[in-house]
C-alpha positions in Angstrom: 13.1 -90.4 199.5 12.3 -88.0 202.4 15.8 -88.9 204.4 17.2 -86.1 205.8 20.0 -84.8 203.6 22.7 -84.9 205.6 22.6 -89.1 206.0 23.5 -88.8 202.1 26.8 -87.4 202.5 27.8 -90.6 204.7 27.1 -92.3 201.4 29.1 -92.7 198.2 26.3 -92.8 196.1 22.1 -93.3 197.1 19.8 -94.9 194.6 16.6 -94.2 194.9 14.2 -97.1 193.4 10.3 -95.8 191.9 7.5 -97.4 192.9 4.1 -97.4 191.1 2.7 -94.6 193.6 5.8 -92.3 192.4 5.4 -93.6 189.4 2.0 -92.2 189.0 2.4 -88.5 191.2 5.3 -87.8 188.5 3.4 -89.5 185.2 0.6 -86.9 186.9 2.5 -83.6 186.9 4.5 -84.6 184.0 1.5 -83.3 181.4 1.8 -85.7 178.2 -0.7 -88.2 177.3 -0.7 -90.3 180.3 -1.1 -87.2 183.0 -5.0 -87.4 183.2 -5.1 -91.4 183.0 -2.4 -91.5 186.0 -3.9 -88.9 187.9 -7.3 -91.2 187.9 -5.6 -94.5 188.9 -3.4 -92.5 191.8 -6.6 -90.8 193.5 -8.3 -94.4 193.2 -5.4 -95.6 195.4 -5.5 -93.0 198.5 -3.2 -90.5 196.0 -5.7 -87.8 197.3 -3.8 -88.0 200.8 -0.6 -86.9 199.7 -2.7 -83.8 197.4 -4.2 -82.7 200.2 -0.7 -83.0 202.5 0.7 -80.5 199.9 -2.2 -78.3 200.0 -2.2 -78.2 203.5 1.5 -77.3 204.0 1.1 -74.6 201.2 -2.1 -73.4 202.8 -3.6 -73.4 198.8 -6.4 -75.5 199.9 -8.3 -75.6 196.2 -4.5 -76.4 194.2 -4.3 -78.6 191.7 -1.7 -81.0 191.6 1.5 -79.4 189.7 5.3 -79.4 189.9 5.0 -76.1 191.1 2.6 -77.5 194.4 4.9 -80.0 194.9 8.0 -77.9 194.7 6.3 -75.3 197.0 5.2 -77.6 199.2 8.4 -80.5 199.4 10.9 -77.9 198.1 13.4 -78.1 195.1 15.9 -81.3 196.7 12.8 -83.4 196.7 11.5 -82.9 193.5 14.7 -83.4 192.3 15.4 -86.5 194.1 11.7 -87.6 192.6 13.0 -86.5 189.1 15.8 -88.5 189.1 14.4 -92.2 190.4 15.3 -95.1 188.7 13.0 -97.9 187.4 15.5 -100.4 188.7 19.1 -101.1 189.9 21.4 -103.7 189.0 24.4 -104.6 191.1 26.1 -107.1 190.4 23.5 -110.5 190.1 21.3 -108.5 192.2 18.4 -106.8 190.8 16.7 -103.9 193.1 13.2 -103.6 191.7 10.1 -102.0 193.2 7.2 -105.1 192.2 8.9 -107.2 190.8 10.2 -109.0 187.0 7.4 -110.6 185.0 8.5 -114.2 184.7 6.8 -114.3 181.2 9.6 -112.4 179.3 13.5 -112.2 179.9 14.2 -109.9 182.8 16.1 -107.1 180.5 12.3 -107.1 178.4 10.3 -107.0 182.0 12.5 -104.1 183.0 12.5 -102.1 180.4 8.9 -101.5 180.3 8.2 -97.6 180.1 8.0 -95.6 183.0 4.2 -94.4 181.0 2.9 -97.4 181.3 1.1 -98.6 184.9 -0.5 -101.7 186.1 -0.5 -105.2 185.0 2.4 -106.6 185.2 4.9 -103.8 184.9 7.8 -103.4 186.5 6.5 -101.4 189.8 3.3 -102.9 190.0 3.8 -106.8 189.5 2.6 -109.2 192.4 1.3 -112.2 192.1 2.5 -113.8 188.8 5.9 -112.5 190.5 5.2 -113.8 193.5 4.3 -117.5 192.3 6.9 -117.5 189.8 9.6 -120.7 190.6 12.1 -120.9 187.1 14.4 -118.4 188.4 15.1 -115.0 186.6 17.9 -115.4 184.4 20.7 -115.8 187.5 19.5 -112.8 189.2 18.3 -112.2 192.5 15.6 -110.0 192.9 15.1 -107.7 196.1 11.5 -105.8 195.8 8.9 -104.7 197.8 5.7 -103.6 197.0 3.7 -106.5 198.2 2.5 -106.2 202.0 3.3 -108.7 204.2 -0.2 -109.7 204.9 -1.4 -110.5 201.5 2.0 -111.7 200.3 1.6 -115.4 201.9 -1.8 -115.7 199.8 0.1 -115.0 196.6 3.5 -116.4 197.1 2.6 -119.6 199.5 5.9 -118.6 201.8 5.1 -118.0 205.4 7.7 -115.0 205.9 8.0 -112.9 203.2 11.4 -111.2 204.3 13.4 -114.8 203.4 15.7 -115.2 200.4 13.5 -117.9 198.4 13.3 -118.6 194.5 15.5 -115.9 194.0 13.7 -113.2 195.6 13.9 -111.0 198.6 10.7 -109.1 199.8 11.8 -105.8 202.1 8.1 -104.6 202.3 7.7 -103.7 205.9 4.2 -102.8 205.2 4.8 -99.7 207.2 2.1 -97.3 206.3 0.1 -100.0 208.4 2.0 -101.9 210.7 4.8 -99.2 211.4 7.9 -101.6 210.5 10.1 -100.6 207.9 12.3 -103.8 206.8 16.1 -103.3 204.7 18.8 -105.9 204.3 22.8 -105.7 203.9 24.5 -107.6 201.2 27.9 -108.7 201.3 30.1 -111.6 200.2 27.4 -113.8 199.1 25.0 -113.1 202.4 22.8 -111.0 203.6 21.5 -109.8 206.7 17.6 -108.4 207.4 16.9 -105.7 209.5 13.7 -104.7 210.6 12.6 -101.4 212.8 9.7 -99.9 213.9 9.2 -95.9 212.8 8.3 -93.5 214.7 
């Protein structure tokens, strides 16, 4: 979301996948029904870092979170960019999800769960019935993230998260902790992980 804008123009097209933190920053500026409930649930999971980041670069220390903060602060191409996520892509068998596809339903039901709704086992915040989850998920494959390499083990019983298993791909890197962001390239039926450490 924050890549500089010139590695886009190497790319045909970039989708950008939501996850339940974007999820609730937009569902919190958004107004409507949900704004206040979001706003609560965001600042009970360390949202209150990223309000005071923008507060900071604006030099409004007592702002309230708005479009307009976040415009003044990130600028026009990012709130654009977080205007325009997608709950989901779909290329091909492969599913590109943020949490994950509750097993309970069909995955075309699990993923289109609305963007209003949060927690549970929506579409960006899903783990552990996910996780555990061994009947497949309609023929797809499902590359997510979301779930931290440390706690995924306790949830999913696999050893190492980042390997294709039960249909599904973890690429959390868990980097706002350990520093390692983790991505994968698909082609012809295989795919390869890569993992880096950010600077």
């Amino acid at each position: 979301l924050w890549a500089d804008p010139a590695l886009d123009e190497r790319f045909t097209y970039v989708h950008r996948v939501t996850g339940n933190h974007d999820q609730l920053l937009m569902l919190s500026i958004g107004g409507g029904s949900a704004a206040q409930a979001a706003y609560q649930r965001w600042m009970g999971i360390d949202g209150g870092t990223f309000v005071e980041e923008l507060r900071r670069v604006t030099g409004r220390s007592d702002a309230p979170l708005t479009r307009e903060l976040v415009r003044e602060a990130a600028g026009e191409q990012v709130l654009a960019r977080l205007d325009s996520l997608e709950c989901h892509v779909r290329i091909g068998n492969t599913i590109f999800v943020h949490g994950g596809i509750d097993p309970s339903v069909t995955p075309a039901t699990a993923l289109a769960a609305p963007f209003t709704e949060f927690g549970g086992n929506h579409w960006a915040w899903i783990n552990e019935p996910f996780l555990k989850w061994r009947g497949g998920f309609g023929g797809a494959m499902v590359v997510h993230g979301h779930t931290p390499p440390e706690r995924h083990p306790r949830m999913s019983g696999y050893p190492d998260p980042h390997v294709f298993q039960h249909d599904r791909l973890s690429l959390d890197g868990g980097s706002s902790r350990t520093g390692i962001v983790a991505a994968a390239q698909f082609e012809d039926g295989h795919y390869r992980l890569f993992k880096a450490i950010a600077n």
